[in-house]
C-alpha positions in Angstrom: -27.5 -30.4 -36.8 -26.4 -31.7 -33.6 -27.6 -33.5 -30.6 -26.0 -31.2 -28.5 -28.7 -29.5 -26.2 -28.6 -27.8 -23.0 -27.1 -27.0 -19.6 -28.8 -27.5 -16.3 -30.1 -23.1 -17.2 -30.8 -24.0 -20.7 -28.5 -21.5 -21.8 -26.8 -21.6 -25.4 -23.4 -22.4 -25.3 -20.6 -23.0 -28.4 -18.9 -22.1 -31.1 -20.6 -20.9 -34.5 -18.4 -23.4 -37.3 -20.0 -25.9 -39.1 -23.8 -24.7 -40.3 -26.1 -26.9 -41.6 -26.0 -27.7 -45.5 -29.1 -27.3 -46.6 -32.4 -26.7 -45.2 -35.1 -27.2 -47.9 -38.1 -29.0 -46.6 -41.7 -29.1 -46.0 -42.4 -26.8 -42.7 -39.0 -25.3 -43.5 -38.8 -22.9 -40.5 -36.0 -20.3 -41.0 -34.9 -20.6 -37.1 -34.0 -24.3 -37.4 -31.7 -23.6 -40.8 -29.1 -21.3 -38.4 -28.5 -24.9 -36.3 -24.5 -24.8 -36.1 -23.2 -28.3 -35.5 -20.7 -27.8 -32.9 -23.1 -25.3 -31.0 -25.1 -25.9 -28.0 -28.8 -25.1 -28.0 -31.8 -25.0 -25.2 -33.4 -28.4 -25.2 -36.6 -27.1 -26.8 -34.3 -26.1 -29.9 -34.3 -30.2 -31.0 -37.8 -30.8 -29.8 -39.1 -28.1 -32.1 -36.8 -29.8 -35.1 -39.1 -32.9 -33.9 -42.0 -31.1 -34.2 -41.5 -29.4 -37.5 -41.2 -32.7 -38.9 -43.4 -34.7 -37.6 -46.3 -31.9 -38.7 -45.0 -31.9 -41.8 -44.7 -35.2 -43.4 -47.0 -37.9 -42.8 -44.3 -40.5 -42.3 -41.7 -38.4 -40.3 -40.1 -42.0 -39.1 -37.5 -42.3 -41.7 -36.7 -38.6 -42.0 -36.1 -38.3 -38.2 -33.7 -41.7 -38.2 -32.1 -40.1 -40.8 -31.7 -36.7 -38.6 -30.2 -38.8 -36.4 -27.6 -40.8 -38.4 -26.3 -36.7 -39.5 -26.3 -35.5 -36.1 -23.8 -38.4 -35.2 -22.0 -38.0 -38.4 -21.7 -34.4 -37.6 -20.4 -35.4 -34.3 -17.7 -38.0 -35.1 -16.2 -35.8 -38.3 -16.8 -32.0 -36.7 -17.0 -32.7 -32.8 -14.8 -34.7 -30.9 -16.1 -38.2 -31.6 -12.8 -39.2 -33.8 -10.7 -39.6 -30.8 -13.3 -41.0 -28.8 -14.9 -43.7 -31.6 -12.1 -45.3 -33.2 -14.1 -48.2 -34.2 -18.4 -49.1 -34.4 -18.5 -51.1 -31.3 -16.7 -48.0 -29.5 -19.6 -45.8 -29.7 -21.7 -48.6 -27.7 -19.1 -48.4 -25.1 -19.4 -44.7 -24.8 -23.2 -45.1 -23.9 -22.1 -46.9 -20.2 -23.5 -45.2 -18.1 -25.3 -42.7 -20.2 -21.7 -41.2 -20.9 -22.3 -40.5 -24.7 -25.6 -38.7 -24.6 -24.3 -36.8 -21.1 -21.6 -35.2 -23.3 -24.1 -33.9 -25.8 -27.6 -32.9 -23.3 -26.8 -31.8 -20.1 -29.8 -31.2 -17.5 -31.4 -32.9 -14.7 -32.3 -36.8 -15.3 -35.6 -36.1 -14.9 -36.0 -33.6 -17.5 -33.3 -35.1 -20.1 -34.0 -38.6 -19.2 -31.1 -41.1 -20.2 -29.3 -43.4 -23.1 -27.6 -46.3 -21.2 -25.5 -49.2 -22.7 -27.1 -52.5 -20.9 -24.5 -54.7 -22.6 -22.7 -55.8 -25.3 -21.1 -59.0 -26.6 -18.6 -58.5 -29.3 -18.6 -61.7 -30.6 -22.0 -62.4 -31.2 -22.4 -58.8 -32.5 -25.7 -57.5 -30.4 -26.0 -55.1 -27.9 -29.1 -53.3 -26.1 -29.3 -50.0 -25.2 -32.0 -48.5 -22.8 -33.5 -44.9 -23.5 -35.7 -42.7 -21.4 -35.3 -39.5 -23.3 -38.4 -38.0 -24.8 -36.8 -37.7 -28.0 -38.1 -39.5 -31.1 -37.4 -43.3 -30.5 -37.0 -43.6 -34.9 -34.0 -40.3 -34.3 -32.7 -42.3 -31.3 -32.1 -45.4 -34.0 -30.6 -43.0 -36.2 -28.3 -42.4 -33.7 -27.1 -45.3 -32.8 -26.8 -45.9 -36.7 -25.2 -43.4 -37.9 -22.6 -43.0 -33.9 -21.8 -47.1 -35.2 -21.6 -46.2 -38.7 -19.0 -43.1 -38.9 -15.7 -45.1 -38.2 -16.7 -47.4 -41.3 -15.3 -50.7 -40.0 -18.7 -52.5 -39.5 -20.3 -53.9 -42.2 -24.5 -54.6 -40.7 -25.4 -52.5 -38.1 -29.5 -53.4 -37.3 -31.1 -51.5 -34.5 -34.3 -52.4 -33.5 -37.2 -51.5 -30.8 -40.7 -52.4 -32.0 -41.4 -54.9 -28.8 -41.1 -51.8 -26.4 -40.0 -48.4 -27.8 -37.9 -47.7 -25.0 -35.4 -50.6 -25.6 -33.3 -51.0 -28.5 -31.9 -54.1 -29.4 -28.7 -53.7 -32.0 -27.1 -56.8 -34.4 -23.7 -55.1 -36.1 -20.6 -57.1 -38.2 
């Protein structure tokens, strides 16, 4: 699965290489089990992988922060994030400016929204990143989870946004 949406026409784009592994699950939807991680999709593809699972399980939440932490695994060991990401605190860096999640949904602001870096100090380990996407804020942790967790070098990554959904606040070692 990958985060990797649109262009400004919404066309598909990409590569068929990597498919998805399995795709057994409540409101399994046969359209949604074809996802190639390296392709590029309308934006509506994701939304509907939102919507699937959030009508099919009561507590989507941790299914959807999980879709998340896979998309960025995908990303970092099938996509290009290896030579981008070298270590955790790398892939907060990449988010300056919205520059990560511009590399993987392309459209106009005010359709895509954006995933901006607000700051980060290293040596107290937190960051906070600021989201406007209408994706699923509990996918959007997974992200950040799972971008911070593929080069294996931190041990704690926490990312949370309860006080407003929009802004996450991240503690990582």
């Amino acid at each position: 699965m990958t985060a990797q949406l649109i262009d400004k026409q919404g066309e598909a784009h990409g590569e068929r290489q990597q498919s998805v592994r399995t795709c057994s699950f409540r409101g399994y939807n046969p359209g949604i089990c074809s996802i190639e991680v390296t392709g590029w999709y309308p934006f509506e593809k994701l939304r509907e992988i939102e919507r699937v699972v959030t009508e099919a399980y009561e507590n989507a939440g941790p299914i959807l922060e999980r879709v998340g932490m896979e998309m960025m695994l995908g990303w970092y060991h099938y996509g290009p994030g290896k030579e981008i990401v070298k270590r955790g605190v790398d892939f907060l860096y990449f988010q300056t400016g919205s520059q990560g999640y511009a590399s993987v949904v392309k459209g106009p602001q005010e359709l895509v929204g954006s995933f901006n870096l607000e700051f980060v100090d290293e040596q107290k380990g937190r960051a906070r990143i600021n989201s406007t996407t209408p994706f699923n804020k509990d996918q959007e942790r997974g992200v950040i989870i799972g971008g911070m967790s593929a080069p294996g070098d931190l041990d704690y990554i926490d990312v949370k946004n309860q006080e407003n959904p929009q802004i996450f606040e991240i503690e990582f070692a």
